[in-house]
VEXSELO-681284 format. One record per residue: residue number from 1; residue in one letter; x, y, z of N, C-alpha, C, O in turn. Coordinates in steps of 0.02 Angstrom, whole numbers, padded with zeros to 5 digits. Each point is the difference from the previous one (the first is absolute). Layout:
N
<atom num="NUM" residuo="A" n_X="X" n_Y="Y" n_Z="Z" ca_X="X" ca_Y="Y" ca_Z="Z" c_X="X" c_Y="Y" c_Z="Z" o_X="X" o_Y="Y" o_Z="Z"/>
...
end
This chain:
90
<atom num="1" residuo="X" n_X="00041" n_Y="-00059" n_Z="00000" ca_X="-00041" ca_Y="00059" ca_Z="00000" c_X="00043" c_Y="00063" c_Z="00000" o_X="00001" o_Y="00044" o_Z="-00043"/>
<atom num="2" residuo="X" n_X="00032" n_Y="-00048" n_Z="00092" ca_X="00073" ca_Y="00072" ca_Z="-00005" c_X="00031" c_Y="-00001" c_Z="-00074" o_X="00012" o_Y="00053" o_Z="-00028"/>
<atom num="3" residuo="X" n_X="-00002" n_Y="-00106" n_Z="00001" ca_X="00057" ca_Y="00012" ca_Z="-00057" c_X="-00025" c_Y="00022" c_Z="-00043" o_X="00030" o_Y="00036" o_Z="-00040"/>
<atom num="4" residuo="X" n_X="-00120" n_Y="-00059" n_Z="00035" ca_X="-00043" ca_Y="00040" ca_Z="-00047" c_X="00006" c_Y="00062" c_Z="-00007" o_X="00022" o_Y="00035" o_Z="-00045"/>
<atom num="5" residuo="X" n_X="-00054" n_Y="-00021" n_Z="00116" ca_X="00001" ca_Y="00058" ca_Z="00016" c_X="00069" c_Y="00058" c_Z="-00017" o_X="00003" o_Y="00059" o_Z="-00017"/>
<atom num="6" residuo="X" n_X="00036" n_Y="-00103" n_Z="00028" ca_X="00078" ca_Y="00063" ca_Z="00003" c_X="-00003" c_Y="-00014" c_Z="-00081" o_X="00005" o_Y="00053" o_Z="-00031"/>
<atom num="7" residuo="X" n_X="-00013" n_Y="-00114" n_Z="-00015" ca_X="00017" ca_Y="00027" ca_Z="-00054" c_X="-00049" c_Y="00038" c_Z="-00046" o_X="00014" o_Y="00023" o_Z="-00055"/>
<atom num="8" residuo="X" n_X="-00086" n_Y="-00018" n_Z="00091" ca_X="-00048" ca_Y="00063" ca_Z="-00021" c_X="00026" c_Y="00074" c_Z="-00018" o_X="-00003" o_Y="00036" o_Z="-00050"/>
<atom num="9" residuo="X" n_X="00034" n_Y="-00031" n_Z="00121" ca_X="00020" ca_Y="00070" ca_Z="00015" c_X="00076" c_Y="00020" c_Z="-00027" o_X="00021" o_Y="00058" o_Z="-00005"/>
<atom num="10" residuo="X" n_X="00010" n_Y="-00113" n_Z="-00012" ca_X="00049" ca_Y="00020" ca_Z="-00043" c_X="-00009" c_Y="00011" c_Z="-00086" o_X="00034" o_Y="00027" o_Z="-00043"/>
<atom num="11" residuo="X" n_X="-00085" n_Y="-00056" n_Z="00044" ca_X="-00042" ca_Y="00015" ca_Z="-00073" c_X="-00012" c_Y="00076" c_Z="-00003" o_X="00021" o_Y="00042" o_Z="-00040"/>
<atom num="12" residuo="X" n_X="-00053" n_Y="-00037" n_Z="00083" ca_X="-00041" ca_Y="00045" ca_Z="-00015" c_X="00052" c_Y="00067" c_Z="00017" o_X="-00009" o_Y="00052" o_Z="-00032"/>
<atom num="13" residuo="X" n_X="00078" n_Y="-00054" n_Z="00095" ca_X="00028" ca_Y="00039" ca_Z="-00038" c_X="00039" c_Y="00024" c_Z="-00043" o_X="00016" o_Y="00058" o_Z="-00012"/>
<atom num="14" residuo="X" n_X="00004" n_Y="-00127" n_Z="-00022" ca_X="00027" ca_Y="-00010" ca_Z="-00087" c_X="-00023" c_Y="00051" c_Z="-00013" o_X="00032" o_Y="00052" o_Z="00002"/>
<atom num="15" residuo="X" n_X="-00118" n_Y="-00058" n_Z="-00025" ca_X="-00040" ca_Y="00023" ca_Z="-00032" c_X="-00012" c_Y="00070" c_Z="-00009" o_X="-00012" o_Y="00032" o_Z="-00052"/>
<atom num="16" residuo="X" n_X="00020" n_Y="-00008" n_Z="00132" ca_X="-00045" ca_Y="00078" ca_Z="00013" c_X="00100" c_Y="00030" c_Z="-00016" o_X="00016" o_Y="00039" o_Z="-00045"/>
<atom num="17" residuo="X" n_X="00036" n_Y="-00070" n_Z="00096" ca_X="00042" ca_Y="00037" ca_Z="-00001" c_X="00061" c_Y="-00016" c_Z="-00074" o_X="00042" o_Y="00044" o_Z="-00012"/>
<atom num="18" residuo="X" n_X="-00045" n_Y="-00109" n_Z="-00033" ca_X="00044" ca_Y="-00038" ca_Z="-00014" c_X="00073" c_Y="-00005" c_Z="00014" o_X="00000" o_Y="00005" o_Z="00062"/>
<atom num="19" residuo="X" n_X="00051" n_Y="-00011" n_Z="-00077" ca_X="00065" ca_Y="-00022" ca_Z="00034" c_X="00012" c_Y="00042" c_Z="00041" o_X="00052" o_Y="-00013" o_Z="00030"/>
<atom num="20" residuo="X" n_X="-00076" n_Y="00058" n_Z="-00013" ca_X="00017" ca_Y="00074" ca_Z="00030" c_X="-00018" c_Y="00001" c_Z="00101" o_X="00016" o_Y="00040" o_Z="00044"/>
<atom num="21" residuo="X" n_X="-00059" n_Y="-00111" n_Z="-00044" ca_X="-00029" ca_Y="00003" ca_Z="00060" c_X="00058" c_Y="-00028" c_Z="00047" o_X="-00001" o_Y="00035" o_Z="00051"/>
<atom num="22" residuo="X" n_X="00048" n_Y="-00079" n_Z="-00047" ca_X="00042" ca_Y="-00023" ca_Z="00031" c_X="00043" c_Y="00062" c_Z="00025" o_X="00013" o_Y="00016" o_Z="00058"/>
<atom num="23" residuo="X" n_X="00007" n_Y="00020" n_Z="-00128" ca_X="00034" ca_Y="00057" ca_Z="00017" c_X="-00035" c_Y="00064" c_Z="00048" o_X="00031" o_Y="00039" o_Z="00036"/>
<atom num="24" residuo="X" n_X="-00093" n_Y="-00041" n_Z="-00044" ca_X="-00036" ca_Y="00048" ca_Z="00067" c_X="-00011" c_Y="-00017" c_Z="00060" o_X="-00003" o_Y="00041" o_Z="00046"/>
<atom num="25" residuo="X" n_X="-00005" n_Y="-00101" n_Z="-00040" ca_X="-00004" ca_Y="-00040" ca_Z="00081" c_X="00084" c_Y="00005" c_Z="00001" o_X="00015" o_Y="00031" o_Z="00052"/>
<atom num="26" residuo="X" n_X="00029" n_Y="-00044" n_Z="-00079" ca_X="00080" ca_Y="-00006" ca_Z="00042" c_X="00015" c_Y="00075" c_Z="00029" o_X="00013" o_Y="00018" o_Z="00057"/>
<atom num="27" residuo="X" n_X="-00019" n_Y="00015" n_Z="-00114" ca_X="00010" ca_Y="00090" ca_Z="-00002" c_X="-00038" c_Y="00013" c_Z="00058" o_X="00034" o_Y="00022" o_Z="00045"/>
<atom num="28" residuo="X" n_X="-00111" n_Y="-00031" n_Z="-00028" ca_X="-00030" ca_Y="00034" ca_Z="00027" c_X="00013" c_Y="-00047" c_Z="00068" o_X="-00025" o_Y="00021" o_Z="00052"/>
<atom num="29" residuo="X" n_X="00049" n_Y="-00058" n_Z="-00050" ca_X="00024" ca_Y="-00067" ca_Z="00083" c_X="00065" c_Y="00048" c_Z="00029" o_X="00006" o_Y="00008" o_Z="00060"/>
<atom num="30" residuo="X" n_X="00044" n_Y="00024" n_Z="-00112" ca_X="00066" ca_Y="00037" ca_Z="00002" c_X="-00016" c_Y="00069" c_Z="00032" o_X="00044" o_Y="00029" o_Z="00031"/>
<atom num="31" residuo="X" n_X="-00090" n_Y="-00011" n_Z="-00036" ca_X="-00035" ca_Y="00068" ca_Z="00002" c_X="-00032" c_Y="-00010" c_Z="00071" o_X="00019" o_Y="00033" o_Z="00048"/>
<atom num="32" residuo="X" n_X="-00060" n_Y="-00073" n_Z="-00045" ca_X="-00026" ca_Y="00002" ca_Z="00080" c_X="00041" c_Y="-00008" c_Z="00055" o_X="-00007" o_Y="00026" o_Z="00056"/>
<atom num="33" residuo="X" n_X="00079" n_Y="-00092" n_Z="-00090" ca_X="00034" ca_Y="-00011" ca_Z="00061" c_X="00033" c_Y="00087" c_Z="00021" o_X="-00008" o_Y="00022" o_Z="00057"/>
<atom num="34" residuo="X" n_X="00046" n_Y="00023" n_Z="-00117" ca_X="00028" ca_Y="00040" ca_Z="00006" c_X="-00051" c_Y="00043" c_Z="00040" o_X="00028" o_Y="00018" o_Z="00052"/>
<atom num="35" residuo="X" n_X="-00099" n_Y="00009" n_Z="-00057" ca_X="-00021" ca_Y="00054" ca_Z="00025" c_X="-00035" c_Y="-00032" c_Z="00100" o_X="-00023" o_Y="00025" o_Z="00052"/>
<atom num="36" residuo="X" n_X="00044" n_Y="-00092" n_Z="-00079" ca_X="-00019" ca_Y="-00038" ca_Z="00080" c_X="00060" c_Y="00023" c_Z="00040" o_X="-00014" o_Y="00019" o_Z="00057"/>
<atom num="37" residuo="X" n_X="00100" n_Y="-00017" n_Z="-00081" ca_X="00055" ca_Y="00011" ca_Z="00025" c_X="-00023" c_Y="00067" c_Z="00020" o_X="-00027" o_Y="00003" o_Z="00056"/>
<atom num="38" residuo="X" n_X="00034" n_Y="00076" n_Z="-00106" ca_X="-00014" ca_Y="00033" ca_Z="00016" c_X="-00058" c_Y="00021" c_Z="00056" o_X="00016" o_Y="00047" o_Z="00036"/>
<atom num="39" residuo="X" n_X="-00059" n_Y="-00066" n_Z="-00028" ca_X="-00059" ca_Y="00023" ca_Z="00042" c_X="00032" c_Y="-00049" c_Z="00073" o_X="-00028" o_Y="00014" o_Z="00053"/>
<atom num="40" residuo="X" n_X="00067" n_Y="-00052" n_Z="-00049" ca_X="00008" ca_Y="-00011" ca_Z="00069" c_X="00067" c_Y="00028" c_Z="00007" o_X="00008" o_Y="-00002" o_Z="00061"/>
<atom num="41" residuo="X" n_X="00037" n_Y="00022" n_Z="-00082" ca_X="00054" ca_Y="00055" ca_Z="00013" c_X="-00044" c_Y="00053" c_Z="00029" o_X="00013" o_Y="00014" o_Z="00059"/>
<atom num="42" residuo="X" n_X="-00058" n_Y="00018" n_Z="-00085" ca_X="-00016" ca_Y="00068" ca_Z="00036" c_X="-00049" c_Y="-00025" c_Z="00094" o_X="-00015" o_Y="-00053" o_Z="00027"/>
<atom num="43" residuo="X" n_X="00009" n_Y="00111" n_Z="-00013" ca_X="00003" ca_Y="00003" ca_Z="00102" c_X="-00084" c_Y="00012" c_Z="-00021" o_X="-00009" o_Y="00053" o_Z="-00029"/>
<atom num="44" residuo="X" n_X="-00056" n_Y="-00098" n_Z="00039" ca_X="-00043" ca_Y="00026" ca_Z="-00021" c_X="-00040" c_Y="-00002" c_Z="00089" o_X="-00061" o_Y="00000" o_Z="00004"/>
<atom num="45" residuo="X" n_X="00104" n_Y="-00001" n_Z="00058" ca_X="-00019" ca_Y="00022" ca_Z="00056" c_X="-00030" c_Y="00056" c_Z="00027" o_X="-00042" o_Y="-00006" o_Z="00045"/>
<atom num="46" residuo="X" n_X="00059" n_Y="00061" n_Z="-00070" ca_X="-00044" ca_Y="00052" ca_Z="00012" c_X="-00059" c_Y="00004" c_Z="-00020" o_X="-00048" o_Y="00019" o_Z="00033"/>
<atom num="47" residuo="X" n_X="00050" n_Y="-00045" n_Z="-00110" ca_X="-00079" ca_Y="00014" ca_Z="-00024" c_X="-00044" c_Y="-00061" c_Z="00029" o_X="-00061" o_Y="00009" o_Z="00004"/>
<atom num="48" residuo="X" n_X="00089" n_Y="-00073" n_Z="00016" ca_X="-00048" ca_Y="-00054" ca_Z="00017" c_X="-00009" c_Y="00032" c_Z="00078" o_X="-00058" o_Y="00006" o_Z="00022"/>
<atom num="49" residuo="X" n_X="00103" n_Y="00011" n_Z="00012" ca_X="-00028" ca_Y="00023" ca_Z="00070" c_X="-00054" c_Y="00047" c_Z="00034" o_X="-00025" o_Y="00007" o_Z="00056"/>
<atom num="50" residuo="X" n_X="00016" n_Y="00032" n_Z="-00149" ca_X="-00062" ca_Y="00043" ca_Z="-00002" c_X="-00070" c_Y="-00034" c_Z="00016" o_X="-00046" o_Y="00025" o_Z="00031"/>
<atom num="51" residuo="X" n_X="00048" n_Y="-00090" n_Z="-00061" ca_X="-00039" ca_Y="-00060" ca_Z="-00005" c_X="-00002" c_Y="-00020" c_Z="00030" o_X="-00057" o_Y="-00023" o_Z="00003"/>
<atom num="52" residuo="X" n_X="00108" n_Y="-00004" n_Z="00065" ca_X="-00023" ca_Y="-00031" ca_Z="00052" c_X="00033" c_Y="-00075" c_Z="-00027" o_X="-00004" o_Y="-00050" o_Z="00035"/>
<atom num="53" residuo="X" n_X="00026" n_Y="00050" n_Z="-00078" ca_X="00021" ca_Y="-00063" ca_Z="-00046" c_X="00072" c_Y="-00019" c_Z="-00001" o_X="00048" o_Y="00038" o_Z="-00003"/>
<atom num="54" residuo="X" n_X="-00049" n_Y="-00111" n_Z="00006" ca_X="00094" ca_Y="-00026" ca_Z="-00019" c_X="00004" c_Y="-00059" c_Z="-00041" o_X="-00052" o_Y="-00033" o_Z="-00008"/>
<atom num="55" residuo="X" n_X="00091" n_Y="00019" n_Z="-00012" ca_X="00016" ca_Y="-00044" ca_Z="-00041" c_X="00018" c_Y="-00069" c_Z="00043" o_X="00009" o_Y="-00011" o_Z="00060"/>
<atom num="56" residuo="X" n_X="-00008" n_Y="-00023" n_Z="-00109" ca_X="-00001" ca_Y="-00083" ca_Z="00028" c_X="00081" c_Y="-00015" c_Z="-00026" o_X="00029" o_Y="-00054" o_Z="00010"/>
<atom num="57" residuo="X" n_X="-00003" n_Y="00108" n_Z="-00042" ca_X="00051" ca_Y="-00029" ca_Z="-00039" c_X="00082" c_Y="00068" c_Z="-00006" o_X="-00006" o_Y="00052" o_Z="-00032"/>
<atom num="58" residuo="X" n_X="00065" n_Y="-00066" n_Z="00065" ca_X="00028" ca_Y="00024" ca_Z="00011" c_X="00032" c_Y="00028" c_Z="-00057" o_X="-00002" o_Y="-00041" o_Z="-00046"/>
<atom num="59" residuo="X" n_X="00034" n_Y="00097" n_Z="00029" ca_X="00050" ca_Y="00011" ca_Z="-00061" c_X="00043" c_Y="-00053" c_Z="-00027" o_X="00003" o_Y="-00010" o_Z="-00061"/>
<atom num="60" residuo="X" n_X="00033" n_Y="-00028" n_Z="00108" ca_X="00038" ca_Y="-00040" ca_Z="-00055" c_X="-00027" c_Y="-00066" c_Z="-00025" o_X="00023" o_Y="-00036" o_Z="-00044"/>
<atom num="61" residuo="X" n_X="-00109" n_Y="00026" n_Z="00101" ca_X="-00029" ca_Y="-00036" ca_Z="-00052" c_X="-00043" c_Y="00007" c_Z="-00059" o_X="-00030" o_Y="-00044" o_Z="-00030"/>
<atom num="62" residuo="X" n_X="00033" n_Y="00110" n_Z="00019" ca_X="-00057" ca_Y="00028" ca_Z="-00069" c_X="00065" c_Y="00014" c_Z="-00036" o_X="-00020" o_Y="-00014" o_Z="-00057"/>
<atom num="63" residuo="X" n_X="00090" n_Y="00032" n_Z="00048" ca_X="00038" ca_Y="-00013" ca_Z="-00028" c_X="00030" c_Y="-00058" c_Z="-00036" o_X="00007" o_Y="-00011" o_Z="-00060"/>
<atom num="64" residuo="X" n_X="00008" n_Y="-00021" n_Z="00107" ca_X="-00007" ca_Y="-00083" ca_Z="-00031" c_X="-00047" c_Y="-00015" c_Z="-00044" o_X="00018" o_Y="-00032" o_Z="-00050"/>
<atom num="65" residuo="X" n_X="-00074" n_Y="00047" n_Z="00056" ca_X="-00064" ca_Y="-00023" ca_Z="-00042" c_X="00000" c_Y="00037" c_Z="-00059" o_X="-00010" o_Y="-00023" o_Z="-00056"/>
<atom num="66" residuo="X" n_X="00022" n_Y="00077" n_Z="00071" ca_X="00024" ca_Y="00051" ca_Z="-00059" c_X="00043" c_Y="-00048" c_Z="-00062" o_X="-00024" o_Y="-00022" o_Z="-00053"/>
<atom num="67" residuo="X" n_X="00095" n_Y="00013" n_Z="00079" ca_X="00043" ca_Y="-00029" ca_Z="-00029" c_X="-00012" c_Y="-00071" c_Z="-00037" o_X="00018" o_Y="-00026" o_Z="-00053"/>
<atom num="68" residuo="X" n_X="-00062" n_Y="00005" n_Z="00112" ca_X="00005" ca_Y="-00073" ca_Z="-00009" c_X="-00055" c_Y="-00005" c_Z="-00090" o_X="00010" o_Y="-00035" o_Z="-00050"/>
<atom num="69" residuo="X" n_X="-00063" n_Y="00085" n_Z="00066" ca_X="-00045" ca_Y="-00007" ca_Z="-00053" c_X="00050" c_Y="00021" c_Z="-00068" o_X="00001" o_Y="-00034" o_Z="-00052"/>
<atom num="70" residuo="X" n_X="00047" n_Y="00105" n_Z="00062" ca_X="00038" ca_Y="00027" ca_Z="-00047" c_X="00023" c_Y="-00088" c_Z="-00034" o_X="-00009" o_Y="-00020" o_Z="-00058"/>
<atom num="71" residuo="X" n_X="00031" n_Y="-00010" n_Z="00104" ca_X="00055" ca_Y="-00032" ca_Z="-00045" c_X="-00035" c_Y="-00058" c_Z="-00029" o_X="00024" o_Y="-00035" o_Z="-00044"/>
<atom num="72" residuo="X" n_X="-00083" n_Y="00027" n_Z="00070" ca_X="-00057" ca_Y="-00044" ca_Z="-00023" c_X="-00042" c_Y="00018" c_Z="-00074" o_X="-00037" o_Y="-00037" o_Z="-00032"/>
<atom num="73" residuo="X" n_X="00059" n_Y="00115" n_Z="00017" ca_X="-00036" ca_Y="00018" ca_Z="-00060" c_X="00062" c_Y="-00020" c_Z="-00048" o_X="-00005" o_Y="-00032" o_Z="-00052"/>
<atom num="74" residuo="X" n_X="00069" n_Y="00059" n_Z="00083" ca_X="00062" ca_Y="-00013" ca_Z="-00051" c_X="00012" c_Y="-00079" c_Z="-00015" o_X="-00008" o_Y="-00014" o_Z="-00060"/>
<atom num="75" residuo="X" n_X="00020" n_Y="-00023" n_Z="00089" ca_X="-00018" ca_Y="-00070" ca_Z="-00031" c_X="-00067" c_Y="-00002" c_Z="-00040" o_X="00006" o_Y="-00034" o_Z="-00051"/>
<atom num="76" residuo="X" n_X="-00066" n_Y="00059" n_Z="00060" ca_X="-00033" ca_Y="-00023" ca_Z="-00057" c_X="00012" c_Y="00047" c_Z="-00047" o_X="-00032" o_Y="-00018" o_Z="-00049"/>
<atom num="77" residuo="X" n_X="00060" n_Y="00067" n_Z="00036" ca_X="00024" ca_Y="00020" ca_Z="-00052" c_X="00067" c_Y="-00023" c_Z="-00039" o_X="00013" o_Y="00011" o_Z="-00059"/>
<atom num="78" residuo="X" n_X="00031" n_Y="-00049" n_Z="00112" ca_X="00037" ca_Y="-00063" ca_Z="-00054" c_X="-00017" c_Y="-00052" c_Z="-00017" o_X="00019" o_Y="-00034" o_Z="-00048"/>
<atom num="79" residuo="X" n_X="-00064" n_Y="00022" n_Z="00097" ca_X="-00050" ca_Y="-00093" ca_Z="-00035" c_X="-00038" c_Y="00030" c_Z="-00063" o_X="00003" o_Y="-00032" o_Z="-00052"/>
<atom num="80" residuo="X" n_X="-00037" n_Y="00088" n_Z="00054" ca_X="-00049" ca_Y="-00001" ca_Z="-00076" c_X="00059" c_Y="00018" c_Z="-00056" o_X="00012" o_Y="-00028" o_Z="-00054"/>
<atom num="81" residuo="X" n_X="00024" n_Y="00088" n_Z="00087" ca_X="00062" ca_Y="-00007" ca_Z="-00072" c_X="00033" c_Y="-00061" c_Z="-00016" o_X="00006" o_Y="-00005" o_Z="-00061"/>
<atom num="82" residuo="X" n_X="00023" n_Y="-00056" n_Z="00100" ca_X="00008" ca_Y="-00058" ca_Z="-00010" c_X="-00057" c_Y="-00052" c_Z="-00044" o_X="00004" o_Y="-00045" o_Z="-00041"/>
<atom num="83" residuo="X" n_X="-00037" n_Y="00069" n_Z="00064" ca_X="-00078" ca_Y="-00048" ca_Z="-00038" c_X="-00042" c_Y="00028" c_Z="-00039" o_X="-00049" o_Y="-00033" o_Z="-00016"/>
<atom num="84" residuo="X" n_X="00055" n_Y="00090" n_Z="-00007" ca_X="-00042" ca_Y="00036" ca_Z="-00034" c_X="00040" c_Y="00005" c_Z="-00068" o_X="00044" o_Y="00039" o_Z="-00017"/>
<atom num="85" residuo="X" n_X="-00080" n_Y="-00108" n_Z="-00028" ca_X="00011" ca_Y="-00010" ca_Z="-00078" c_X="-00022" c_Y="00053" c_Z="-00054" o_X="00041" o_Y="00014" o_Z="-00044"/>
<atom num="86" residuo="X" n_X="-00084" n_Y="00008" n_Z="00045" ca_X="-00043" ca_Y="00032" ca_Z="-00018" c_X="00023" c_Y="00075" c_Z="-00014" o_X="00008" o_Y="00029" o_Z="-00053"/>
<atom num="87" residuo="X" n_X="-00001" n_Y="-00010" n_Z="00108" ca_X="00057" ca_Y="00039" ca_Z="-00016" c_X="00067" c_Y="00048" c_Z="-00021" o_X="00016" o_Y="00059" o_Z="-00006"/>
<atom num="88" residuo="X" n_X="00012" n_Y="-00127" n_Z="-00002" ca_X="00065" ca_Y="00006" ca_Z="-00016" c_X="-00003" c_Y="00012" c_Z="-00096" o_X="-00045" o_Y="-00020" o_Z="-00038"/>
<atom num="89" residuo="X" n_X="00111" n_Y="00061" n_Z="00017" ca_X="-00002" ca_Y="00003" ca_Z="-00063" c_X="00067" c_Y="-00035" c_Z="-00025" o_X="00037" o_Y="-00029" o_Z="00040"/>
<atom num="90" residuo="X" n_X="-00027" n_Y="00033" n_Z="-00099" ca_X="00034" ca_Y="-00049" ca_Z="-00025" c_X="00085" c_Y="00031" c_Z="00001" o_X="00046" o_Y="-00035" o_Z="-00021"/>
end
């Protein structure tokens, strides 16, 4: 039932995006880890204390996560350049 399913949705974003979709999920995986890094570098204590609010999650662990996703988009941007036939020109 899953494999159906996952190979539905890879159809379909053949279809809507064609070869181009691998390359927007890696790019855009590269992009979140980086603006995840950034947004836990900054001190956002003052403004949550306005709120009454804290986090569950310390700077160097929204950093890590940051990174960890960064480098999670950059491998799939060498697995689809590795595997992406289609692609490639002569």
């Amino acid at each position: 039932m899953f494999k159906t399913l996952w190979e539905k949705i890879k159809a379909w974003f053949k279809a809507v995006f064609g070869p181009v979709g691998s390359i927007i999920n890696a790019r855009l995986t590269m992009l979140a880890g980086l603006a995840t890094g950034a947004i836990g570098l900054m001190d956002w204590s003052p403004l949550l204390s306005l709120f009454g609010s804290s986090t569950v999650f310390n700077k160097t662990q929204v950093i890590a996560l940051g990174s960890i996703t960064f480098v999670k988009g950059l491998f799939d941007e060498l697995i689809r350049r590795r595997n992406a036939t289609d692609l490639k020109t002569a």
